[in-house]
C-alpha positions as CSV (number, residue, x, y, z in Angstrom):
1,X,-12.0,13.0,2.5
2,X,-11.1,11.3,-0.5
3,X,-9.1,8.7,-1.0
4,X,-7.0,10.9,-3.1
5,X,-6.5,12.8,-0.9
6,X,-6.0,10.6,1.9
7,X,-2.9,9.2,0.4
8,X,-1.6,12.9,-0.5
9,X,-2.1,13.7,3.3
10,X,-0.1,10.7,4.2
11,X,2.6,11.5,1.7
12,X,2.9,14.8,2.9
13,X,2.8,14.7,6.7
14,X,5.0,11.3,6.8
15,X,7.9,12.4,4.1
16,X,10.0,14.2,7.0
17,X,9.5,11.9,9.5
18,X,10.3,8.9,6.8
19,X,13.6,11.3,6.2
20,X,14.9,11.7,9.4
21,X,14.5,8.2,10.6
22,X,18.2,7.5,11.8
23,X,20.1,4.7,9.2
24,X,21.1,2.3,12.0
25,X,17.4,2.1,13.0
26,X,16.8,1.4,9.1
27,X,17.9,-2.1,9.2
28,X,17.7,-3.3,12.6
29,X,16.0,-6.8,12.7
30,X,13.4,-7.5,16.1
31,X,14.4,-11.0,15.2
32,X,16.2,-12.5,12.1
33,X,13.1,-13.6,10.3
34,X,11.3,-10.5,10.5
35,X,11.5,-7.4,8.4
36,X,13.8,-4.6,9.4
37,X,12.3,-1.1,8.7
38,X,13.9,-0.8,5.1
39,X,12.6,-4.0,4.6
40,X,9.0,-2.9,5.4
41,X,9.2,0.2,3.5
42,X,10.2,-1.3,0.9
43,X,7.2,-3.9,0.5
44,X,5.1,-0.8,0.8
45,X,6.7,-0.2,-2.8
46,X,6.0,-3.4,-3.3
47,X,2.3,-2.9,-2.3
48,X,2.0,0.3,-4.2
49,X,3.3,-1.1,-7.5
50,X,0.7,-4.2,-7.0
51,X,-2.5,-2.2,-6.4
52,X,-1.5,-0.2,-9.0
53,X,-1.9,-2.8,-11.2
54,X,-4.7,-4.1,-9.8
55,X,-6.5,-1.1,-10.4
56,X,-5.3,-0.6,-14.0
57,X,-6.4,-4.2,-15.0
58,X,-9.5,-3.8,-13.6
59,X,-10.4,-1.4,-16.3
60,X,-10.9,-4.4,-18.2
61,X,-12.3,-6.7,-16.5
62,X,-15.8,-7.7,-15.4
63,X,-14.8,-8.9,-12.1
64,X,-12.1,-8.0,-9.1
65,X,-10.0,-11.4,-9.0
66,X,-6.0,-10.3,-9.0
67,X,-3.1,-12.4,-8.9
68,X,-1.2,-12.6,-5.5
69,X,2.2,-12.2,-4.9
70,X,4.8,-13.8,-2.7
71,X,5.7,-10.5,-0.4
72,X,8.8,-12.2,1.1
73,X,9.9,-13.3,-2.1
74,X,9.7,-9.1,-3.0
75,X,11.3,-7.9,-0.5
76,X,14.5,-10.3,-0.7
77,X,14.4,-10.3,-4.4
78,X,14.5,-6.1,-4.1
79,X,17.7,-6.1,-1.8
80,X,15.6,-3.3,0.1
81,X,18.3,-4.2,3.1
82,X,21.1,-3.1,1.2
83,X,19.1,0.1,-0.4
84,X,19.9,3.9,0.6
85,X,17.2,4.8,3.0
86,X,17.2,8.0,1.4
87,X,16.5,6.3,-2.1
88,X,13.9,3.9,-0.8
89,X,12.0,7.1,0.9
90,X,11.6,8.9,-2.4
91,X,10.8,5.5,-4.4
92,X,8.3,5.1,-2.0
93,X,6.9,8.7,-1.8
94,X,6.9,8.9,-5.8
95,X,5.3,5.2,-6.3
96,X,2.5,6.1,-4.5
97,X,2.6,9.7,-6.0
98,X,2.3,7.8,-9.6
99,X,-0.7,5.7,-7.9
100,X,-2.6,8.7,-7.0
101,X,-2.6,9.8,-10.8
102,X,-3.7,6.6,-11.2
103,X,-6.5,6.9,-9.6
104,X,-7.9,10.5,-10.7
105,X,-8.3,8.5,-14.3
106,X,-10.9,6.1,-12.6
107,X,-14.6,6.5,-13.8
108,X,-16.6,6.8,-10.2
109,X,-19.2,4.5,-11.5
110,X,-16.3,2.0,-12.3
111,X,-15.1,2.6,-8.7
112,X,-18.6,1.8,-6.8
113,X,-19.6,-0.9,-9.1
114,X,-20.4,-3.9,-6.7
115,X,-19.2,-7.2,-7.6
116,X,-19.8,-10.5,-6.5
117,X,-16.9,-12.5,-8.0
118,X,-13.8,-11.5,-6.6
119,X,-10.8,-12.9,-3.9
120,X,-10.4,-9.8,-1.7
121,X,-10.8,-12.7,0.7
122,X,-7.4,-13.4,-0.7
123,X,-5.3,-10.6,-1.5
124,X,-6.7,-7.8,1.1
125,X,-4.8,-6.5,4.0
126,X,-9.0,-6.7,5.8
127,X,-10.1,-10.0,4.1
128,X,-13.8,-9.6,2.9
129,X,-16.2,-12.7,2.4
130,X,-15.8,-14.6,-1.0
131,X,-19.6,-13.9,-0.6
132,X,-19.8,-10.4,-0.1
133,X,-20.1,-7.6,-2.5
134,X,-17.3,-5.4,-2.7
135,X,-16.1,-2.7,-5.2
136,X,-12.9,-0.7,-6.7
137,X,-13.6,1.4,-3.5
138,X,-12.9,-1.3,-1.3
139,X,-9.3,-2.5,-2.2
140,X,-8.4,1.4,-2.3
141,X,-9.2,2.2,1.1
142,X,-7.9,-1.2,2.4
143,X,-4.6,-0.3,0.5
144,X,-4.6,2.7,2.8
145,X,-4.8,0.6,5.9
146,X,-2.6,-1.2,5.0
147,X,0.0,1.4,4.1
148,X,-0.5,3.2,7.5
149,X,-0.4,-0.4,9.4
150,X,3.2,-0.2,8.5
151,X,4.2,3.3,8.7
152,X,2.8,3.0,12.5
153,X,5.5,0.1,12.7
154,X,8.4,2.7,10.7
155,X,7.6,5.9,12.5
156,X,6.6,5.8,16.6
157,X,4.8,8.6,16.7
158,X,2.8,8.2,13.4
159,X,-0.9,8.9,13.3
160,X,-3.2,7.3,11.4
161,X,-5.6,9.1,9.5
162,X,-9.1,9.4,10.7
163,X,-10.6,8.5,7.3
164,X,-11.7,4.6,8.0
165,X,-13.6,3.4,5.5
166,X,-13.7,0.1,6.5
């Protein structure tokens, strides 16, 4: 399965669930310092809108090294614990809707192309090696593990997709 695809499937078969999460269970808190569920679906945004980029800048570059960014800073700076849950479900289902278009512009030879200078030991949910050789490929699928890491800490029952690339 692509990785297309992947994301379209997660879209699709976590969209109700996403919807019929109850509000008060929306911004509960396990502790104070820890992200409620709005909180969490919210950095996905976050995520989405920073792979994004990540991908559209690497169309012009010779190497995968991306900026960072502060993910609590996001999430406080967003107010996602004052958002509509509603709101923040659709945000979140058309971001990555946007990314998957995206991605059907990438050149598969861009995509595979193996690199050696990159900080995916930095910036990836599944650090790889400064030293290893990684591609495009990479960062997409570990943007999918990442995405499902928290919709398994959203939704109870959610399933992960059996598409591990990594």
């Amino acid at each position: 399965m692509t990785y297309m695809k992947t994301i379209e499937n997660i879209l699709s078969n976590s969209l109700d669930s996403l919807l019929n999460v109850h509000d008060s269970n929306w911004f509960e808190k396990p502790i104070p310092e820890k992200w409620s569920k709005m909180e969490i679906l919210g950095h996905l945004i976050d995520s989405a809108n920073n792979n994004q980029r990540r991908i559209i800048l690497s169309q012009d570059k010779e190497d995968l090294i991306f900026d960072g960014y502060d993910q609590d800073a996001w999430v406080i700076r967003n107010n996602y614990q004052k958002a509509n849950s509603e709101d923040l479900v659709h945000l979140w289902l058309l971001t990555n809707e946007q990314f998957v278009q995206t991605l059907r512009k990438l050149n598969s030879e861009r995509i595979e192309k193996k690199h050696t200078t990159h900080n995916f030991d930095k910036i990836c949910f599944n650090p790889r090696s400064a030293e290893d050789e990684v591609n495009l490929s990479y960062l997409i699928w570990d943007y999918i593990e990442h995405m499902e890491h928290h919709l398994s800490q959203i939704l109870k029952n959610y399933k992960k997709t059996n598409s591990k690339y990594l």
